[in-house]
C-alpha positions as CSV (number, residue, x, y, z in Angstrom):
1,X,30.9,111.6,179.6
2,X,30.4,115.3,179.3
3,X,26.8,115.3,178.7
4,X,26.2,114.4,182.7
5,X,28.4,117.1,183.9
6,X,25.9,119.9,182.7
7,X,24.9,120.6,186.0
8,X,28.7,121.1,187.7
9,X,30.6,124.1,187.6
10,X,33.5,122.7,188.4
11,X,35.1,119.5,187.7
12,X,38.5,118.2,187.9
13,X,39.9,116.0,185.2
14,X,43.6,114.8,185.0
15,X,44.2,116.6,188.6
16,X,43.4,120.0,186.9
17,X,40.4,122.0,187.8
18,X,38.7,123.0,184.5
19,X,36.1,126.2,185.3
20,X,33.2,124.7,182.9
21,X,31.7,122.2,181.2
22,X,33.1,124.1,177.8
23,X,36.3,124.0,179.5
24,X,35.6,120.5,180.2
25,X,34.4,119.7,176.5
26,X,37.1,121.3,174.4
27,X,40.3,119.7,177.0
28,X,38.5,116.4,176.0
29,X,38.8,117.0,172.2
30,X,42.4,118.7,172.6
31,X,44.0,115.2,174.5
32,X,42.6,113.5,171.4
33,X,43.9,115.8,168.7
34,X,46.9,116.7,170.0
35,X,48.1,112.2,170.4
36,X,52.0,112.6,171.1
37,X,53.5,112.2,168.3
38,X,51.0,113.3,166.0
39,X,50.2,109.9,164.0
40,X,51.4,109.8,160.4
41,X,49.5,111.3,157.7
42,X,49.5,108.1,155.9
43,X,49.1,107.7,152.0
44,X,48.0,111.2,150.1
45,X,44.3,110.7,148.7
46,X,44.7,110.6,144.8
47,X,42.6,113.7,143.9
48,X,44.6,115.8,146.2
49,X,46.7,118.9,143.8
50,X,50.4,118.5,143.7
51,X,50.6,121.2,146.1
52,X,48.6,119.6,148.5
53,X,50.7,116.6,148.5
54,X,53.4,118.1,150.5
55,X,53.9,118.5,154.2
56,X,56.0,121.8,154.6
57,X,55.0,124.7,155.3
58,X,56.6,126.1,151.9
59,X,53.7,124.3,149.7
60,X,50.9,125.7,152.0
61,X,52.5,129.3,151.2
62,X,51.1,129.0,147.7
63,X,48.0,129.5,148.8
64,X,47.8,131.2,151.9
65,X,51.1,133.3,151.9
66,X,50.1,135.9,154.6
67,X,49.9,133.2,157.3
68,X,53.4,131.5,155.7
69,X,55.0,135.1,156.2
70,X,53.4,135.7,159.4
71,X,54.5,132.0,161.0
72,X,57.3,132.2,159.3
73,X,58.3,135.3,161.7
74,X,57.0,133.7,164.7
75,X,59.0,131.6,167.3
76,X,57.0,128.6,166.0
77,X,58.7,128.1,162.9
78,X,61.9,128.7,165.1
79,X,60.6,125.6,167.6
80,X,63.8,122.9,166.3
81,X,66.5,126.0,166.0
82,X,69.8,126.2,167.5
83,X,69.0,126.3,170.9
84,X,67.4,123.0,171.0
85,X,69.1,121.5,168.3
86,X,72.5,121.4,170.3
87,X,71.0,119.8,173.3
88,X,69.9,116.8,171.4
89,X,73.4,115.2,170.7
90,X,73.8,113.5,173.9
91,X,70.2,113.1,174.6
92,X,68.3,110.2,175.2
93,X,66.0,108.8,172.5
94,X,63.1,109.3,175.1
95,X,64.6,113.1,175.9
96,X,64.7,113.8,172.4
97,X,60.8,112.6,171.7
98,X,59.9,114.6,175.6
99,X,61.2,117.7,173.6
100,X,59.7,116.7,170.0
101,X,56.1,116.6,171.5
102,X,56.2,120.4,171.3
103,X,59.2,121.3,169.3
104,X,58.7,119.0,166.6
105,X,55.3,116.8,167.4
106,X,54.4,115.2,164.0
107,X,55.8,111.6,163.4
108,X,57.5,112.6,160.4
109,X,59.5,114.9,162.3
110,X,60.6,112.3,164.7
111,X,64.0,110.8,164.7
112,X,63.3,107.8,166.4
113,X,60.0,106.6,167.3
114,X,59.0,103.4,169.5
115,X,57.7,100.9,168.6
116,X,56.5,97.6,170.2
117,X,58.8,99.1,173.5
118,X,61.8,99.6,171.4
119,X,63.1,102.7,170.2
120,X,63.9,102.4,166.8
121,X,65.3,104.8,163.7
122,X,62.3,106.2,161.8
123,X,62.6,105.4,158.2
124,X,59.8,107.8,157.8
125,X,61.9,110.8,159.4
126,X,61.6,113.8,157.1
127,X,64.5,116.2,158.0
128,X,63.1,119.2,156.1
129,X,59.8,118.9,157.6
130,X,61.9,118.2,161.0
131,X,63.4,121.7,161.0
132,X,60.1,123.9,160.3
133,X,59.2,123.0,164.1
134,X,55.5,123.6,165.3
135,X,54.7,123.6,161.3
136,X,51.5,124.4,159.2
137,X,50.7,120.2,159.0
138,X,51.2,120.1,163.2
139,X,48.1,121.9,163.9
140,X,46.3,121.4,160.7
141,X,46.3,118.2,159.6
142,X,45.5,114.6,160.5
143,X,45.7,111.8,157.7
144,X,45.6,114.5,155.3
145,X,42.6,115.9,156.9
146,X,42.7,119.8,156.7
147,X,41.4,121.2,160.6
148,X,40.3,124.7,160.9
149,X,38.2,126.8,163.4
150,X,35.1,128.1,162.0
151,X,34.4,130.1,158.8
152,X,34.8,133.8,159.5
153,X,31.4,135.5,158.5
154,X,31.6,138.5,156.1
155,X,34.6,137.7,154.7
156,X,34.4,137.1,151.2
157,X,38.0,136.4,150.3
158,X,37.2,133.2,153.0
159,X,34.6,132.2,151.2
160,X,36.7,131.8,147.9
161,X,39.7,130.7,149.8
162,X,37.1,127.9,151.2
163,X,35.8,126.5,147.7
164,X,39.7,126.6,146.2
165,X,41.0,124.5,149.6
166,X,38.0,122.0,149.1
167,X,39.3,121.8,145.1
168,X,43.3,120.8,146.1
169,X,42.6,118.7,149.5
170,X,39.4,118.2,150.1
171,X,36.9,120.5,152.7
172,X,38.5,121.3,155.8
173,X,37.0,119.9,159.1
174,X,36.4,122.9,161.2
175,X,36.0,123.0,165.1
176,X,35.2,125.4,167.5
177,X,38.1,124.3,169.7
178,X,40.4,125.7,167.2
179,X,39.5,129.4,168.9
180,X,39.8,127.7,173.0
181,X,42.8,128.0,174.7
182,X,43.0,124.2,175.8
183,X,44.1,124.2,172.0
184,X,47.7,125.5,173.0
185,X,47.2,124.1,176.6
186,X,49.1,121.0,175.8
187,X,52.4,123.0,174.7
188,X,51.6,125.8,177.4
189,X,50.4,123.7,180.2
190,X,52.4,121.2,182.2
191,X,50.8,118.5,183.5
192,X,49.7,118.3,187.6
193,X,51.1,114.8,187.9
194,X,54.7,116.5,186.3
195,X,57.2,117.9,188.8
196,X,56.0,120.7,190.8
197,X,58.2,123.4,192.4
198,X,56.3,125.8,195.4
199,X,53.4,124.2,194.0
200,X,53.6,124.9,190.7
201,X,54.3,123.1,187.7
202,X,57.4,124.4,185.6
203,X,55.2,125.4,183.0
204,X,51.6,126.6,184.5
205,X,50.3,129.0,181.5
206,X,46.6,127.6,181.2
207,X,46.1,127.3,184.9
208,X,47.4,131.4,185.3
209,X,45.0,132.2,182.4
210,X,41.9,130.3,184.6
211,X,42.6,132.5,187.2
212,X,43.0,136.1,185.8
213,X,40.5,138.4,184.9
214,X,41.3,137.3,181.4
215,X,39.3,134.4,181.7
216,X,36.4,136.0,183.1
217,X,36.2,138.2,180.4
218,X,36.1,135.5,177.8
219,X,39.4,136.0,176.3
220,X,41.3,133.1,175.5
221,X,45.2,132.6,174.3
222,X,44.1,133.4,170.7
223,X,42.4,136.4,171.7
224,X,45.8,138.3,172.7
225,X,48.3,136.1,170.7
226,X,46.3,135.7,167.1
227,X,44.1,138.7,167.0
228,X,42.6,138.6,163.5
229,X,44.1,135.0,163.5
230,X,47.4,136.1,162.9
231,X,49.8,133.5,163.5
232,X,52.5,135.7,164.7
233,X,51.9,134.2,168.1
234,X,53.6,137.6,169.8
235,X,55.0,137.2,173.6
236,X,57.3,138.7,175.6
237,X,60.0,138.4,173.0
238,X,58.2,141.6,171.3
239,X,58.0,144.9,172.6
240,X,54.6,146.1,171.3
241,X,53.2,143.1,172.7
242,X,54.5,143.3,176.0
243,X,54.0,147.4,176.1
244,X,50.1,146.3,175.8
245,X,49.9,144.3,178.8
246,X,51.3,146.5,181.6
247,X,51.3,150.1,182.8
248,X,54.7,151.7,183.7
249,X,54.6,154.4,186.0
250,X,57.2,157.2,187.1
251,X,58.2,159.8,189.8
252,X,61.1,162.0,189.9
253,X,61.8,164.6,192.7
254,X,63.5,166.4,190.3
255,X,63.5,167.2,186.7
256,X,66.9,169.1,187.3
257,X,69.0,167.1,189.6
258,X,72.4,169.1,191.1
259,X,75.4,167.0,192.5
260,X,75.4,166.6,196.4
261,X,71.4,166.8,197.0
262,X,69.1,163.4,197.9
263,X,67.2,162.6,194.3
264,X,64.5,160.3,194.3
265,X,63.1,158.1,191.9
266,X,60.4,155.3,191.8
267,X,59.5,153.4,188.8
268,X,56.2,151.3,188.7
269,X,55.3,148.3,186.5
270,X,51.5,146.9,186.5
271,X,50.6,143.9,185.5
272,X,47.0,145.3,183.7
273,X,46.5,143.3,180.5
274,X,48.3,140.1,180.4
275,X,46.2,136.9,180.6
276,X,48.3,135.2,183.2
277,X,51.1,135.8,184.7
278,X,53.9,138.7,184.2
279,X,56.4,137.1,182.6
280,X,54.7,133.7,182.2
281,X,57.2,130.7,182.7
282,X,60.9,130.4,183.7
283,X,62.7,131.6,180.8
284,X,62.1,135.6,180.8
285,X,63.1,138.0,183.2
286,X,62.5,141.9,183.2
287,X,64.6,144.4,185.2
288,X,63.3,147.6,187.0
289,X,66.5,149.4,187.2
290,X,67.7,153.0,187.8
291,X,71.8,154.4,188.4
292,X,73.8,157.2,188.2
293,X,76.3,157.0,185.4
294,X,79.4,159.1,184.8
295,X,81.5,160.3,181.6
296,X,81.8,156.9,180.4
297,X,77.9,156.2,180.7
298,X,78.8,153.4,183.3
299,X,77.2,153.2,186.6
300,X,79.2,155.3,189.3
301,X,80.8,153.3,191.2
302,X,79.8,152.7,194.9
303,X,76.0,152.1,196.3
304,X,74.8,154.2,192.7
305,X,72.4,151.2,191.5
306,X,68.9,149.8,191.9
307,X,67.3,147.1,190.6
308,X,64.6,144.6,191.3
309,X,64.2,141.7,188.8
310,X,60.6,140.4,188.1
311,X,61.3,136.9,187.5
312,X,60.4,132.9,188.6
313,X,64.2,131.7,189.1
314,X,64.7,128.1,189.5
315,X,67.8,126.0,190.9
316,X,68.1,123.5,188.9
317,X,71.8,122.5,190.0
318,X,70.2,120.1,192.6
319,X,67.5,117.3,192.6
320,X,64.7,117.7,192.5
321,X,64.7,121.6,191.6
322,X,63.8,124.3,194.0
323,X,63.1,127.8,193.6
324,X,65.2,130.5,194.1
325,X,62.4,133.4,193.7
326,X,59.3,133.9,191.8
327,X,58.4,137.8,191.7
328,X,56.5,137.6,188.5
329,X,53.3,139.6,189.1
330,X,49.6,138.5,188.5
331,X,47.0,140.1,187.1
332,X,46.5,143.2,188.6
333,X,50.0,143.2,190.7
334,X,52.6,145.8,190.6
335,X,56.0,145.9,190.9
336,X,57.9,149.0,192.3
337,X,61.6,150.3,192.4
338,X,62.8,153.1,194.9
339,X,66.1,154.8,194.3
340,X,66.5,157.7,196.8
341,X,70.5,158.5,196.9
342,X,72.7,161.8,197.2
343,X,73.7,162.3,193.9
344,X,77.9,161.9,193.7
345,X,80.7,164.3,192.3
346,X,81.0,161.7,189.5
347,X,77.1,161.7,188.2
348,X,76.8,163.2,185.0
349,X,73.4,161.6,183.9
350,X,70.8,159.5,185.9
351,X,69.1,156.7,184.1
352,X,65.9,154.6,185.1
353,X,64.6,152.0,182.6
354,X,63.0,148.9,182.2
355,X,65.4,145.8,180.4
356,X,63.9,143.0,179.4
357,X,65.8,139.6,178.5
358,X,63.1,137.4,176.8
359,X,65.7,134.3,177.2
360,X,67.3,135.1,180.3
361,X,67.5,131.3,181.5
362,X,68.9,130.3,178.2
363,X,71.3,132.9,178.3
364,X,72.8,131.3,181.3
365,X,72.6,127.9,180.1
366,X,74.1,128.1,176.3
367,X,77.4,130.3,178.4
368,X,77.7,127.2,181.0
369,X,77.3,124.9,178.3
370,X,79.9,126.6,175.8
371,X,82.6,127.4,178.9
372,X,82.0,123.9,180.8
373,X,81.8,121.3,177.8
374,X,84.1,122.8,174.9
375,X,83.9,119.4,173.0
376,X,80.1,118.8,173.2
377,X,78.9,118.4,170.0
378,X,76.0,121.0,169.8
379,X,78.7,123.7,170.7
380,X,78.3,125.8,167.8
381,X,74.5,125.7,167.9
382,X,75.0,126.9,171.1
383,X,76.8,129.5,170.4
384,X,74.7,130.4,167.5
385,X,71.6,130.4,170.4
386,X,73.2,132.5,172.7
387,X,74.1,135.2,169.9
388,X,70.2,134.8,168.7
389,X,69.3,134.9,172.3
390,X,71.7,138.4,173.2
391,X,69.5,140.1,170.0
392,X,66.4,139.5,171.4
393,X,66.8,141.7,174.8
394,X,65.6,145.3,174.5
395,X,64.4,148.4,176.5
396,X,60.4,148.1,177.7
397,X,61.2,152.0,179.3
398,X,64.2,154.4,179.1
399,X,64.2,157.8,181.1
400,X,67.4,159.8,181.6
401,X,68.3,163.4,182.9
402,X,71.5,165.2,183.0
403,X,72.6,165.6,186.4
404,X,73.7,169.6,186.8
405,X,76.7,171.3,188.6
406,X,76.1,172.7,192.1
């Protein structure tokens, strides 16, 4: 099927408009590999180590510890924590297995799974395995078969790792498509025939990548998110990683603001390195914001604040969902704040910064759910979430000067 569509540079498949024939090639392999739920492993071969035998993530650690610590610090290992876990009580057996195809795809990790039409229990269900979320076995293995993108070249410790993996479970199968980004397309990539909202799809990662100048440049997802195949898979939820994919700039009028003169400030964030969209998706938000702040270190009160939020906010109160605002900026767009105000009596300090709130949907939704619904039965995973949630905000950009007598 491929084969004849050398000639095209564009072709559409599934409603999406995939750029090449590569494109084209590796979204083929990834529908395949990535079968919702992940079909089980089936009976261990015989000559496979004890080690090998095993599904968790803990057993691959014996032998490949530095991606263990690294996934273990990543949001993927975090995929079935509290946040979704206390959703699920009154879910649907279909929600649960909509969620479990990226939170917890394997059939293993499945609670129920249907069969013949019917939903039934899964006698199979491995709750350990359940809880390590997008696991080592959900992108590595298929009836026991070990996946893997291509041996690096030059790397001797690879080489030695390679004979020992081949000894406990057999050579791994590896794949260019491993290193494409329609390998996390399926998690990171709504569908087009899914609900769209101003056009877009709720989640429209892949499709954002396609058209920035990321693309162009032959960068893919695991060129920014598993450099040196890390599997840290760093987003907006870490500040180093979000520092290298804008530029924040700054004016001041002033470097010694006096009480009753007009200060002006402008603060400046550039989209200039992110592979999509900045933020991608509907859960972050990031706030340009600058105030004048008095003894307390609380914002004067009267018109002393500024602030524009970079954001796509949804309304999801009504059917079907519309959107409140998406200021999110593309590759190469900027966002700018202007504060020009006479500076008050009360000033003692003027403060512009950056805040960002990785899970600034969720936020909302774990305090509705805990105020609104004291008896559901995920409330203290919810609580739990928001608490995780809270910890994960932080300052992109702080810049403060004491505001002076006149």
């Amino acid at each position: 099927m491929v084969g004849g569509l050398a000639s095209l540079l564009y072709f559409t498949l599934a409603g999406d408009v995939l750029k090449s024939k590569e494109n084209a090639e590796a979204n083929l392999w990834r529908v395949a590999y990535w079968k919702a739920p992940i079909p089980f492993q089936g009976e261990v071969p015989e000559n496979f180590h004890p080690l090998a035998r095993d599904l968790s993530a803990k057993r691959c650690a014996q032998c490949h510890p530095t991606q263990y610590e690294d996934w273990s610090a990543s949001l993927h290992s975090k995929a079935m924590g509290p946040g979704i876990a206390g959703q699920y009580p009154p879910f649907s057996s279909s929600e649960k297995a909509g969620c479990d195809v990226c939170h917890a795809p394997m059939s293993e990790q499945a609670e129920e799974l249907r069969v013949s039409g019917e939903w039934t229990a899964n006698t199979k269900l491995n709750q350990n395995l359940q809880q390590e979320g997008v696991t080592c076995a959900a992108c590595h293995l298929r009836k026991h078969q070990r996946n893997a993108p291509p041996q690096r070249t030059g790397k001797q410790d690879d080489s030695e790792l390679e004979e020992l993996s081949a000894a406990l479970h057999g050579k791994p199968l590896r794949t260019k498509f491993f290193e494409t980004s329609e390998f996390c397309r399926g998690c990171h990539q709504h569908e087009a025939n899914t609900l769209k909202i101003s056009g877009n799809t709720i989640e429209n990662t892949y499709i954002e990548w396609l058209k920035s100048p990321a693309y162009d440049a032959g960068k893919t997802c695991q060129s920014c998110h598993m450099p040196d195949r890390k599997h840290l898979w760093k987003g907006i939820h870490d500040k180093e990683m979000t520092t290298s994919g804008v530029r924040i700039e700054h004016t001041l009028s002033t470097e010694n603001p006096k009480t009753g003169e007009v200060f002006r400030a402008t603060l400046k964030l550039s989209n200039t390195g992110s592979g999509h969209r900045f933020p991608t998706y509907t859960t972050p938000a990031v706030y340009l914001k600058a105030a004048f702040l008095d003894k307390d270190a609380k914002v004067v009160s009267g018109d002393y604040f500024e602030q524009h939020i970079i954001q796509r906010r949804l309304n999801m109160s009504n059917s079907p969902w519309t959107e409140y605002f998406d200021t999110r900026l593309a590759s190469g767009e900027s966002a700018e704040l202007v504060f020009e105000k006479t500076i008050p009596p009360e000033a003692v300090r003027f403060k512009l910064w950056i805040w960002v709130k990785p899970d600034q949907f969720y936020e909302g939704f774990y305090k509705r759910m805990i105020s609104n619904k004291p008896k559901h039965a995920g409330l203290a995973q919810f609580q739990e979430a928001l608490v995780e949630a809270k910890n994960r905000q932080y300052a992109l950009f702080t810049k403060e000067l004491e505001i002076y007598a006149n």
